[in-house]
The first five atom37 places (N, CA, C, CB, O) and aatype in JSON, in Angstrom:
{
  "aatype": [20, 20, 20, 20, 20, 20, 20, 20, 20, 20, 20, 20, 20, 20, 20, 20, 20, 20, 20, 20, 20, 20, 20, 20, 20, 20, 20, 20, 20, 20, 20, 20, 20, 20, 20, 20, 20, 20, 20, 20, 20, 20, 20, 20, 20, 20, 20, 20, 20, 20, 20, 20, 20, 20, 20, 20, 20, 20, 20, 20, 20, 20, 20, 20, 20, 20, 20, 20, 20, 20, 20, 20, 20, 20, 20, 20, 20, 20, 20, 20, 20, 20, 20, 20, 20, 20, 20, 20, 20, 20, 20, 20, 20, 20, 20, 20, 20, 20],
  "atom_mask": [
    [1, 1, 1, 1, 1],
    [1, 1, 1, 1, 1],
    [1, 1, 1, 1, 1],
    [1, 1, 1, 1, 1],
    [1, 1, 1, 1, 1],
    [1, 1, 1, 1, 1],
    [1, 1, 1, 1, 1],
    [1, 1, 1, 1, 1],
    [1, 1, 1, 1, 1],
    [1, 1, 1, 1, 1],
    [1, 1, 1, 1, 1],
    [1, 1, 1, 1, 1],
    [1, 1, 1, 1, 1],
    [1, 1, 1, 1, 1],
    [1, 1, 1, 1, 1],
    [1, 1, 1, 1, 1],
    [1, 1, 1, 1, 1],
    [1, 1, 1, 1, 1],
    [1, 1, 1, 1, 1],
    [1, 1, 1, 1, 1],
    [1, 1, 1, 1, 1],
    [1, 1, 1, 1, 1],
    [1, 1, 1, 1, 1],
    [1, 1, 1, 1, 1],
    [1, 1, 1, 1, 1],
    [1, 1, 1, 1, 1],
    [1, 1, 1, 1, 1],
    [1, 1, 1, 1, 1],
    [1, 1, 1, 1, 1],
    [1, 1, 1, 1, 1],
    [1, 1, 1, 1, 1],
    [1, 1, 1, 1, 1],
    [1, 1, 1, 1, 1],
    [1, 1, 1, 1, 1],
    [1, 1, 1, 1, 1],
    [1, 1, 1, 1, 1],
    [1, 1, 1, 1, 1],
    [1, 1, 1, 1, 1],
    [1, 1, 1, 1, 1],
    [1, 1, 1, 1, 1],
    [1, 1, 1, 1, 1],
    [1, 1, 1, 1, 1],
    [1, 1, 1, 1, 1],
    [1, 1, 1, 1, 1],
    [1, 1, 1, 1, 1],
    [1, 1, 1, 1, 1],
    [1, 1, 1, 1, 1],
    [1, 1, 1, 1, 1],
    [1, 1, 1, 1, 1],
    [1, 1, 1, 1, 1],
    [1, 1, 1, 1, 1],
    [1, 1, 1, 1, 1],
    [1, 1, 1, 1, 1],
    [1, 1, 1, 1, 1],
    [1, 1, 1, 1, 1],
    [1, 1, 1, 1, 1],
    [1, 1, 1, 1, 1],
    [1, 1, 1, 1, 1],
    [1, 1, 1, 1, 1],
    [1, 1, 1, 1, 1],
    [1, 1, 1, 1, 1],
    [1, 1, 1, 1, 1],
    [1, 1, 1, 1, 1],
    [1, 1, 1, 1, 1],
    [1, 1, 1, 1, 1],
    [1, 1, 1, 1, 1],
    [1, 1, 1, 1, 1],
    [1, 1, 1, 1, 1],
    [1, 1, 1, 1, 1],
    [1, 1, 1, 1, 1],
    [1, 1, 1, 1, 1],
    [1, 1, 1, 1, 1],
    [1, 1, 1, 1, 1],
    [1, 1, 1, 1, 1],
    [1, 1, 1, 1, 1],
    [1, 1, 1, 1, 1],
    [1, 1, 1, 1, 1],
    [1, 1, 1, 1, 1],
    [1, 1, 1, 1, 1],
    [1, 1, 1, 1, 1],
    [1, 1, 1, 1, 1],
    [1, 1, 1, 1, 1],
    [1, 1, 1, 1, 1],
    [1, 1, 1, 1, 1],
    [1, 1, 1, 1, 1],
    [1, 1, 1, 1, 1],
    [1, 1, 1, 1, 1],
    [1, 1, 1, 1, 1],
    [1, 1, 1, 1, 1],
    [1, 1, 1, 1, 1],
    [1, 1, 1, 1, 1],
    [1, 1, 1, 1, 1],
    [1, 1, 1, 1, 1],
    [1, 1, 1, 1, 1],
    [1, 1, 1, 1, 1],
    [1, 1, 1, 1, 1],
    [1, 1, 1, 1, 1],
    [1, 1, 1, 1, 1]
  ],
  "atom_positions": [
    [[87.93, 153.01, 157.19], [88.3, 152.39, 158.44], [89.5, 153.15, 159.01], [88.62, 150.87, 158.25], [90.43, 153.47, 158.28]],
    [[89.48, 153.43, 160.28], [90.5, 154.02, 160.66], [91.35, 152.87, 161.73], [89.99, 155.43, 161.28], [90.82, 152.18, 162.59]],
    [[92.79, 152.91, 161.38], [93.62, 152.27, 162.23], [93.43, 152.62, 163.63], [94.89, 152.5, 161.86], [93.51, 153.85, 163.63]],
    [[93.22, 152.22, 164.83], [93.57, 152.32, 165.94], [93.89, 151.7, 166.8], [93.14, 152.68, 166.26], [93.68, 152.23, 167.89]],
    [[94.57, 150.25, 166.83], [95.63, 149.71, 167.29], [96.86, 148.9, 166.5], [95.1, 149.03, 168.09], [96.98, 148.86, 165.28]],
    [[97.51, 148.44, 167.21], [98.98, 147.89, 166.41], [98.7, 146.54, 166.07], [100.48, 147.89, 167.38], [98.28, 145.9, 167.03]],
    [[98.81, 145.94, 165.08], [98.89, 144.83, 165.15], [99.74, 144.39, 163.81], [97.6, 144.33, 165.39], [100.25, 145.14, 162.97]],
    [[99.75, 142.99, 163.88], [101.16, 142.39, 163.34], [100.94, 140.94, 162.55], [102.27, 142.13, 164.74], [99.98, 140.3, 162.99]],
    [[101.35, 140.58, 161.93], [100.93, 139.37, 160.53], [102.56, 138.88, 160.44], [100.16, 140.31, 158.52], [103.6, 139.49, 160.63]],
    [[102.24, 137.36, 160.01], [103.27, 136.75, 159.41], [104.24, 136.47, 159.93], [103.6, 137.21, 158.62], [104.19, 136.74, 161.13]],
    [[105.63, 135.84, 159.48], [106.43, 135.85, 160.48], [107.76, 136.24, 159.58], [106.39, 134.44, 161.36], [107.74, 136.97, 158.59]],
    [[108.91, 135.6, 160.14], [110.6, 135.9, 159.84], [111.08, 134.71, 159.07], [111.66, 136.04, 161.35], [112.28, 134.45, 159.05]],
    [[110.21, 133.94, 158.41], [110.76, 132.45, 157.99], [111.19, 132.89, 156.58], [109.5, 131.01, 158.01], [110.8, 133.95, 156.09]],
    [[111.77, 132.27, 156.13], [112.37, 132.6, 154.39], [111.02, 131.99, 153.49], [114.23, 131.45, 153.85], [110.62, 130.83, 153.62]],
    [[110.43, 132.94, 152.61], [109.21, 133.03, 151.81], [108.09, 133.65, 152.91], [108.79, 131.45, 151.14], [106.96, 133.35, 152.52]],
    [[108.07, 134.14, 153.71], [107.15, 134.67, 154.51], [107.46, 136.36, 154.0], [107.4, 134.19, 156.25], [108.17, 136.65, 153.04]],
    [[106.66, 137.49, 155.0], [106.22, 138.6, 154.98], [106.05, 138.95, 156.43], [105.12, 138.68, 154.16], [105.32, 138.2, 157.08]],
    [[106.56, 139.87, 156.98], [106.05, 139.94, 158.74], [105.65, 142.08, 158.45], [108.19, 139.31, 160.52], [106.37, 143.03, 158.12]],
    [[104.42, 141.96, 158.74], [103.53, 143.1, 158.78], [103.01, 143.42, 159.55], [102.8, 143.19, 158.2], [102.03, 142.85, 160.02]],
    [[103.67, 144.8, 160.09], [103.17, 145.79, 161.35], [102.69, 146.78, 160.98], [104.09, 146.27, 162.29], [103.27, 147.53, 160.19]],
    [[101.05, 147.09, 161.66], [100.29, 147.79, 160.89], [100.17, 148.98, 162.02], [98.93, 146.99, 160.32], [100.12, 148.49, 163.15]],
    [[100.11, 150.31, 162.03], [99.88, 150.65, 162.98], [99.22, 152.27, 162.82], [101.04, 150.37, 163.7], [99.4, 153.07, 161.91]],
    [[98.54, 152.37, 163.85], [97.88, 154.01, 163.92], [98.96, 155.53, 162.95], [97.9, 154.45, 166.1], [100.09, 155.94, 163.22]],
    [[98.13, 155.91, 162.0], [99.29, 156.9, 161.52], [98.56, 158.22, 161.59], [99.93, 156.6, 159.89], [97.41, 158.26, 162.0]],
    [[99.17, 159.19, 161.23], [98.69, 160.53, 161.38], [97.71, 161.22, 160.2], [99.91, 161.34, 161.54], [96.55, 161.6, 160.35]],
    [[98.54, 161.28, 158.97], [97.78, 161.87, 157.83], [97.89, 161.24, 156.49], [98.17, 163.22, 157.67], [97.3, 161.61, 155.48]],
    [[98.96, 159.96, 156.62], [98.92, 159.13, 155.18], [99.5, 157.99, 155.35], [99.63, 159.76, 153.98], [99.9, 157.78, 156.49]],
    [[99.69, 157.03, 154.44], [100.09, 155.72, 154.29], [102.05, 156.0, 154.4], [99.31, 155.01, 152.58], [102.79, 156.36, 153.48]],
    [[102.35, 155.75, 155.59], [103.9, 155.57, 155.62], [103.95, 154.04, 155.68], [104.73, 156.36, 156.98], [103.21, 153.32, 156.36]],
    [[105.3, 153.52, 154.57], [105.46, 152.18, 154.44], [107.13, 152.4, 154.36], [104.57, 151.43, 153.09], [107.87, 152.95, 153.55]],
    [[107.34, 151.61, 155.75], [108.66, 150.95, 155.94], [108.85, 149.77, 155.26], [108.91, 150.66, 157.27], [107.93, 148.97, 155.4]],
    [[109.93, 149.34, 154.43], [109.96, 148.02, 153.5], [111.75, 147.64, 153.59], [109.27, 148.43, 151.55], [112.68, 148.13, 152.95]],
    [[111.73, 146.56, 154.71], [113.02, 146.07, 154.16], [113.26, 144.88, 153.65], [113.86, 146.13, 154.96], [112.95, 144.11, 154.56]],
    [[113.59, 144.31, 152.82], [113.83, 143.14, 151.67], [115.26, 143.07, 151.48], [113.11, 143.45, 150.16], [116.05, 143.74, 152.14]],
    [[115.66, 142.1, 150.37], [116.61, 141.61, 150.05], [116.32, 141.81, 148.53], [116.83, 140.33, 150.67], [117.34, 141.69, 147.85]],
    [[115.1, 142.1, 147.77], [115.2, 142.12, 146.88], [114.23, 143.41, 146.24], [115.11, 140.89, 146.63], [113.77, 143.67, 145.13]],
    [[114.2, 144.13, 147.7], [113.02, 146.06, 147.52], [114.41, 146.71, 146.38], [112.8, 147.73, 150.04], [114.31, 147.92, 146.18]],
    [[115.11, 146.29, 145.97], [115.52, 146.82, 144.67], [114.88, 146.52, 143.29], [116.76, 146.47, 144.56], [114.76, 147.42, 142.45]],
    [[114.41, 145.05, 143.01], [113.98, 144.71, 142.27], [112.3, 144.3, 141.9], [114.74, 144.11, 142.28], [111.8, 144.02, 140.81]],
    [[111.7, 144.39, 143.21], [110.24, 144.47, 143.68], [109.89, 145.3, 144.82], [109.77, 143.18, 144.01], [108.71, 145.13, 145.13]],
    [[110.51, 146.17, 145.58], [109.88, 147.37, 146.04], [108.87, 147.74, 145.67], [110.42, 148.25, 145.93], [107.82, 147.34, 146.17]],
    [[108.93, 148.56, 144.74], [107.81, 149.11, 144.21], [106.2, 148.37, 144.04], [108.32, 149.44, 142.98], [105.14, 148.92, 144.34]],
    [[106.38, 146.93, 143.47], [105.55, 146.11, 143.91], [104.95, 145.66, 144.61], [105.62, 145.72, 143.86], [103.82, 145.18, 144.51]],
    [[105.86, 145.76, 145.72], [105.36, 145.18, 146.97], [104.51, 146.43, 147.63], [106.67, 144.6, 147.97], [103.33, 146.17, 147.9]],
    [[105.06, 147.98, 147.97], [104.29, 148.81, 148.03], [103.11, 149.01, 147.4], [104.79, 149.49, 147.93], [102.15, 149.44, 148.04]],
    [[103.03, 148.75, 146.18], [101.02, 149.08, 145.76], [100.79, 148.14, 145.83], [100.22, 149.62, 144.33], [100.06, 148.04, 144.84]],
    [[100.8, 147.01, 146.35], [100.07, 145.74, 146.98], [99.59, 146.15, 148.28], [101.02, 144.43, 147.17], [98.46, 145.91, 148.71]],
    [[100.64, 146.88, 148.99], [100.15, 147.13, 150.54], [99.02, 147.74, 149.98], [101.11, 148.12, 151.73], [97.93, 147.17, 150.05]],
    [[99.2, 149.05, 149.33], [98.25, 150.39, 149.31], [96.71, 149.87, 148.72], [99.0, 151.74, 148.13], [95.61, 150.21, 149.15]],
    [[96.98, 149.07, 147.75], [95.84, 148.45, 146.99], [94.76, 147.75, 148.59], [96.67, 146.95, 145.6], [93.68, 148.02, 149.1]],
    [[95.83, 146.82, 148.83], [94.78, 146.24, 149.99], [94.57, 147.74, 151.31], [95.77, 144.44, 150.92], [93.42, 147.92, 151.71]],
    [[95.13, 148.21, 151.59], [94.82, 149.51, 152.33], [93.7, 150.34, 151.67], [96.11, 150.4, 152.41], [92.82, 150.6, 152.49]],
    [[93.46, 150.85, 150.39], [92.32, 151.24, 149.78], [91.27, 150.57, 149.63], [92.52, 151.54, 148.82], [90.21, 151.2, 149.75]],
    [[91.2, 149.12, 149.34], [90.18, 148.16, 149.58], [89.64, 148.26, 150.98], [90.7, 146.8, 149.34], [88.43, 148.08, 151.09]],
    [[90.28, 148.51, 151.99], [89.47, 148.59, 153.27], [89.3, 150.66, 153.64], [90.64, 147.48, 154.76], [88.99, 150.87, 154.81]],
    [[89.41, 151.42, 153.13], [89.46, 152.58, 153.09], [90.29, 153.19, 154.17], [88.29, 152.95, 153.02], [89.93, 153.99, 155.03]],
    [[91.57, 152.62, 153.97], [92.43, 153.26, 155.12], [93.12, 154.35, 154.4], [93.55, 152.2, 155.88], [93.53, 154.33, 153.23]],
    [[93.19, 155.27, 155.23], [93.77, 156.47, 154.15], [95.1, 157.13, 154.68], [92.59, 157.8, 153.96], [95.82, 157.93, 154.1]],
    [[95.31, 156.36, 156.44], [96.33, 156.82, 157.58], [96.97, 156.06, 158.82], [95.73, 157.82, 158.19], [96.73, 155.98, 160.02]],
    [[98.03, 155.47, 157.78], [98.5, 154.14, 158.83], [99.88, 154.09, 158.58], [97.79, 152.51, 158.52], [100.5, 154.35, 157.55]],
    [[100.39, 153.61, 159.97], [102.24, 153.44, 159.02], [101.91, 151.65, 159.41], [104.5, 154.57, 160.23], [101.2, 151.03, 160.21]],
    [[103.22, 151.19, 157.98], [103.08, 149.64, 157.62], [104.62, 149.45, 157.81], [102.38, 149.17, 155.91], [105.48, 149.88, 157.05]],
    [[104.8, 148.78, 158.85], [106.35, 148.12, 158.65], [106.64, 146.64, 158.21], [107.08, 148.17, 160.01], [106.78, 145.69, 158.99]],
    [[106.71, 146.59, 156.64], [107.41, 145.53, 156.62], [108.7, 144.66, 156.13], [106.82, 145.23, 156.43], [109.52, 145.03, 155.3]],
    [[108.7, 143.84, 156.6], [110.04, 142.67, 156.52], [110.15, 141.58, 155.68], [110.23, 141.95, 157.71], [109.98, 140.4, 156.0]],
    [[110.47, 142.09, 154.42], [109.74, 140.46, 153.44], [111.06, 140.06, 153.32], [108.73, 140.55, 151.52], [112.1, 140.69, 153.14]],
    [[110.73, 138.58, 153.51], [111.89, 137.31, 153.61], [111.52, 136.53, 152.56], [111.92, 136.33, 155.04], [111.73, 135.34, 152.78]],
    [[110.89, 136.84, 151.17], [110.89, 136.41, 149.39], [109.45, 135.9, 149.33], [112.18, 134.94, 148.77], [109.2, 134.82, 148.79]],
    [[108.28, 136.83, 149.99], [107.18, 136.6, 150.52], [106.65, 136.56, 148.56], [106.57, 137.89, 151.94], [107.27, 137.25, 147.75]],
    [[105.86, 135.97, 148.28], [104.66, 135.85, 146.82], [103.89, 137.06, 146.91], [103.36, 134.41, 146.85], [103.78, 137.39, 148.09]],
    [[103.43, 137.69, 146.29], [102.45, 138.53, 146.05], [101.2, 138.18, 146.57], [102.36, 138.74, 144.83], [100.59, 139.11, 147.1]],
    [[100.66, 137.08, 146.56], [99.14, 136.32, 147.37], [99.86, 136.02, 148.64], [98.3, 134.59, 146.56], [99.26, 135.1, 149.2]],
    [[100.94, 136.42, 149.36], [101.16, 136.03, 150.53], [101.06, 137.3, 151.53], [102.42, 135.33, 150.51], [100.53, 137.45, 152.63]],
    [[102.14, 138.5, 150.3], [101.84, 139.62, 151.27], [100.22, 140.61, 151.24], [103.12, 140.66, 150.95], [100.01, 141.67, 151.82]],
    [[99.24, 139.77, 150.32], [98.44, 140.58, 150.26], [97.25, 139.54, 151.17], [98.25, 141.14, 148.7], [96.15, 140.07, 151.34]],
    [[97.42, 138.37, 151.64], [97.01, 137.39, 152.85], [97.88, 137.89, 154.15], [97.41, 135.65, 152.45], [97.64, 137.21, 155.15]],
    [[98.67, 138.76, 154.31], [99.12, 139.09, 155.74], [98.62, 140.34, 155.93], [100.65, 139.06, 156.03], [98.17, 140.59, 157.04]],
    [[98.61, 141.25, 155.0], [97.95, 142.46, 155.13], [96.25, 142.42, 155.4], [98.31, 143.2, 153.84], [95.76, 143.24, 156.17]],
    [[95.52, 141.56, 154.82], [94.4, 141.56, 155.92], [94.16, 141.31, 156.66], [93.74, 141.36, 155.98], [93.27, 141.68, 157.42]],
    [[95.31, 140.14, 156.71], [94.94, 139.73, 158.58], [95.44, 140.48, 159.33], [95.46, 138.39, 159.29], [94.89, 140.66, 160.42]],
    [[96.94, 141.34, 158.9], [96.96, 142.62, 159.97], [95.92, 143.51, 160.4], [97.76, 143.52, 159.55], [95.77, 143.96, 161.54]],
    [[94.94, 143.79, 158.98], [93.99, 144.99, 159.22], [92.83, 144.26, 159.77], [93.6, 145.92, 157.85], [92.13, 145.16, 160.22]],
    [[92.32, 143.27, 159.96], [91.44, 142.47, 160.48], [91.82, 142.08, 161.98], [91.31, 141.35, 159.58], [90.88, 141.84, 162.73]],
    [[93.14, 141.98, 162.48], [93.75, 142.16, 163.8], [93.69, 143.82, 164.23], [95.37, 141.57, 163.72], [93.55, 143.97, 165.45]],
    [[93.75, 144.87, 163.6], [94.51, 145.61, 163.77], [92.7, 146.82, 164.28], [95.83, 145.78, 162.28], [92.39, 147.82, 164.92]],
    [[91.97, 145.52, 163.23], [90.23, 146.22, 163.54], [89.33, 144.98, 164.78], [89.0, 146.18, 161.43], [88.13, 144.69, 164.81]],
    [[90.39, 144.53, 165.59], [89.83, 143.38, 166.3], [88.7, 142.27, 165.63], [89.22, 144.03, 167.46], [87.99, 141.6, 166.38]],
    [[88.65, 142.21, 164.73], [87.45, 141.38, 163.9], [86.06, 142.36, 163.61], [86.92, 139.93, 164.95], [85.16, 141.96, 162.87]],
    [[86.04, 143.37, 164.15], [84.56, 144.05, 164.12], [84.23, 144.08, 163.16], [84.27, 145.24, 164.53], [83.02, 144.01, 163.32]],
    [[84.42, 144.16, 161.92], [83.71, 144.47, 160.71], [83.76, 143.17, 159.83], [84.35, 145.75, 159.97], [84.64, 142.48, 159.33]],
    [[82.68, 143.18, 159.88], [82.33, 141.49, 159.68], [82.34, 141.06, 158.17], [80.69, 141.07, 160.3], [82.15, 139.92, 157.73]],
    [[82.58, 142.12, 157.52], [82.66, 141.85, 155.59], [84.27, 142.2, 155.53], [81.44, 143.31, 154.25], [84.67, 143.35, 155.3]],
    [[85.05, 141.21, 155.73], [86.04, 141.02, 155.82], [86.33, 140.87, 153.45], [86.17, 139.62, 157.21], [85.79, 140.18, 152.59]],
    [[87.16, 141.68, 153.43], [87.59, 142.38, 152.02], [88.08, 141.14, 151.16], [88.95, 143.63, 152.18], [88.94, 141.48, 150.35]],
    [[87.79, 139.89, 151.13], [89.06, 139.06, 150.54], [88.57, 139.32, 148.98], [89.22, 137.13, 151.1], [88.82, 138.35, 148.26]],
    [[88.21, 139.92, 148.61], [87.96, 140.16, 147.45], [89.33, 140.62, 146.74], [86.86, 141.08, 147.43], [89.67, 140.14, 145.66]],
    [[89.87, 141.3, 147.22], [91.23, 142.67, 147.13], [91.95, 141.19, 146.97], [91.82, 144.15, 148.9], [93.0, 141.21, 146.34]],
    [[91.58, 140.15, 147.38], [93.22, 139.02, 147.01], [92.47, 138.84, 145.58], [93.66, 136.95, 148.24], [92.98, 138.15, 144.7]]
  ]
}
C-alpha cells in the first residue's frame, strides 16, 4: 500500500497516542515524542513498523505524540491512521496485526 494522503489518529489526552501518518519518500521515518521514549521508545517504534509491514507500507513518515498510550492502543491508532490515510478503500482492513 502506498501512503498518499495525511491523515491523523487519536488524540492529546493522558493514556492516549496522537498519530500522523503521512506520504514519505523512500522509508519509514518515525518522529516519537514521549515522556517515557527513554524507557519504551524502542517499543513503541516496532509496533509502528510491525503494523506498517502488516499493511505493506514500505514509505511513510509517522509523527507521533504518546501521552502513556498501551501497546493495543498505539497499535488501534495506527490503523485507523492507515485506514484514514487509505480513505477506507481496501476493504480487508488488517486487524489481525492487533
Amino acid at each position: 500500500m502506498v501512503i498518499t494522503k495525511t491523515a491523523m489518529a487519536g488524540t492529546l489526552e493522558s493514556s492516549d497516542v496522537q498519530i500522523i501518518l503521512s506520504p514519505g519518500t523512500d522509508d519509514i521515518n518515525i518522529t516519537l515524542e514521549s515522556d517515557v521514549k527513554k524507557q519504551y521508545g524502542t517499543e513503541i517504534e516496532n509496533t509502528v513498523r510491525k503494523i506498517l509491514a502488516a499493511y505493506d507500507i514500505s514509505s511513510a513518515n509517522v509523527q507521533i505524540t504518546d501521552k502513556g498510550a498501551l501497546d493495543l492502543v498505539i497499535q488501534a491508532r495506527m490503523v485507523t491512521a492507515i485506514e484514514r490515510a487509505d480513505e477506507h478503500q481496501n476493504a480487508n482492513t488488517a486487524w489481525e496485526v492487533l
